[in-house]
Steps between C-alpha positions, in 0.01 A plus 500: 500500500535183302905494635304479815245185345786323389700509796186400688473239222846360500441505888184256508731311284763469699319396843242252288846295415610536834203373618517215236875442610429504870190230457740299282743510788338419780323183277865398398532522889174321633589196238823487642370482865213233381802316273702482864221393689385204284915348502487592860192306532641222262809453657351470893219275305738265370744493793226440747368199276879327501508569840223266557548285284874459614316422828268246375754352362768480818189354706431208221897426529517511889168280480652253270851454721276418815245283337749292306398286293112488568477889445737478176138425256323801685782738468539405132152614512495789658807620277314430209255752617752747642648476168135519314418845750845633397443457138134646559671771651711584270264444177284753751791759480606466228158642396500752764837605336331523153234681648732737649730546187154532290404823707821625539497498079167678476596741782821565285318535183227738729838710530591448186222647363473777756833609379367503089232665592675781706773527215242519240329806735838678500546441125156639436565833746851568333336479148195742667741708642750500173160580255366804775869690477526460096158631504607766758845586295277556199221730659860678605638516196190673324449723795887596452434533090204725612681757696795493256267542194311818728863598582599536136174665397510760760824561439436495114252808594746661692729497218280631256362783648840614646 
């Protein structure tokens, strides 16, 4: 019977850190999905904003070649705010990037964590599960010194009254 509670034990023990290993999997696996989505989303972001600011800038220089001279002051002017938008742009993504690296950090220490916490579970089952089979090894040993002590006595009497 208590074979029987300890293999039921060491059981629950077994699928609890599968459990924990299996959650801890498929978060490593969800971060890595999000972490793939957010430099998709980056990348497309930032090529769609050169792209239009590459075409900003081909119309100010296809202005400026038909407008000579006359158009040179407005195209200077217009490039300065091309060039202002692009920088805005860029200070903008840049802080999308932080923003992005920020939560890919604190998802990564969510895992992290995750991780410590499962290990420290596991840890805490093995020394469970080391402390129930000394205590069973020693309930055996003094059942075994039992029956060898009755052993001996019985056959003590035996002897004696042979």
């Amino acid at each position: 019977r208590y074979e029987l509670r300890l293999d039921v034990e060491r059981a629950r023990t077994r699928a609890g850190i599968d459990e924990l290993r299996s959650a801890a999997g498929e978060q490593q696996e969800a971060v890595a999905r999000q972490l793939e989505g957010l430099r998709r989303h980056y990348a497309e972001s930032c090529a769609l904003q050169r792209a239009e600011h590459e075409e900003a800038l081909a119309s100010a220089r296809r202005e400026s070649r038909c407008e000579a001279g006359r158009a040179e002051a407005t195209l200077r002017a217009e490039l300065a705010e091309a060039r202002a938008a692009l920088e805005a742009s860029n200070a903008e993504s840049r802080r999308a990037r932080s923003a992005e690296e920020a939560e890919v950090a604190a998802a990564a220490r969510a895992v992290a964590e995750v991780a410590a916490e499962a290990a420290a579970a596991r840890e805490a089952r093995a020394q469970d599960s080391a402390e129930v089979e000394a205590a069973y090894g020693e309930e055996r040993q003094r059942a075994v010194a039992a029956v060898v002590a009755r052993f001996e006595l019985e056959h003590f009497e035996l002897s004696t009254r042979a």
